[in-house]
N, C-alpha and C positions, 0 to 999 in steps of 0.2 A: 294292844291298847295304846291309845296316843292323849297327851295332856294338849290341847291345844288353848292360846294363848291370843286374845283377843286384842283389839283396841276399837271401841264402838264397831263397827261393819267389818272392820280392815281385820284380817287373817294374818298374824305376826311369823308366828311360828310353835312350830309341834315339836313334843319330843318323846319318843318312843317310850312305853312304859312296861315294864314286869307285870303281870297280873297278880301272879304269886304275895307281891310284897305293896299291894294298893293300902291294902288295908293294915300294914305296918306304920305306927305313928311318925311322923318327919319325913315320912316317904316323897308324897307329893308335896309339902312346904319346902322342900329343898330344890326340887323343882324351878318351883313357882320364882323363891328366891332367885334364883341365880339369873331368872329369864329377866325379874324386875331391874334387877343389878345390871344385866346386856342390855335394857334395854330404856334405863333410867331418862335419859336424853330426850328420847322420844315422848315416854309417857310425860316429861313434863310438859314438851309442846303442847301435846293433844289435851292437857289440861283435866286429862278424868283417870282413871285406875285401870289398871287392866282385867278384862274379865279370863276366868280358866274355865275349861269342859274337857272332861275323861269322854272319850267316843271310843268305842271300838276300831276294831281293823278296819282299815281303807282299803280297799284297792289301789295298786298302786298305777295300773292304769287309770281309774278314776281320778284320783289325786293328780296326775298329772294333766287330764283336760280340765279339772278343777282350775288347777294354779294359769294354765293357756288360756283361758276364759276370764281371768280377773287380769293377768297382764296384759292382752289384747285389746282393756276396756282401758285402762289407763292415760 
């Protein structure tokens, strides 16, 4: 399972996650926290919050035409 971490459209960044321990309280707020923290600068340009979503496993082939398709569009 992966936390992934939004900014309107834009794909930031995932971080791999325990399944075991989702449903442990602070689990994902510690998370979320620290991506906010790396990633303060930005959110405050972009001027809105960041959004989070728990997805399943990716492929990691998939994930990789994924991220080759969004940096190609660039």
């Amino acid at each position: 399972m992966q936390l992934m971490m939004y900014l309107g459209n834009d794909h930031i960044e995932s971080v791999k996650l325990d399944p075991d321990r989702i449903s442990k309280p602070g689990y994902l707020g510690t998370f979320k926290r620290n991506l906010k923290v790396k990633y303060k600068d930005l959110i405050s340009e972009y001027g809105s919050s960041a959004d989070f979503i728990v997805v399943g496993e990716v492929k990691k082939d998939y994930s990789e035409k994924i991220n080759n398709v969004v940096r190609n569009s660039e």
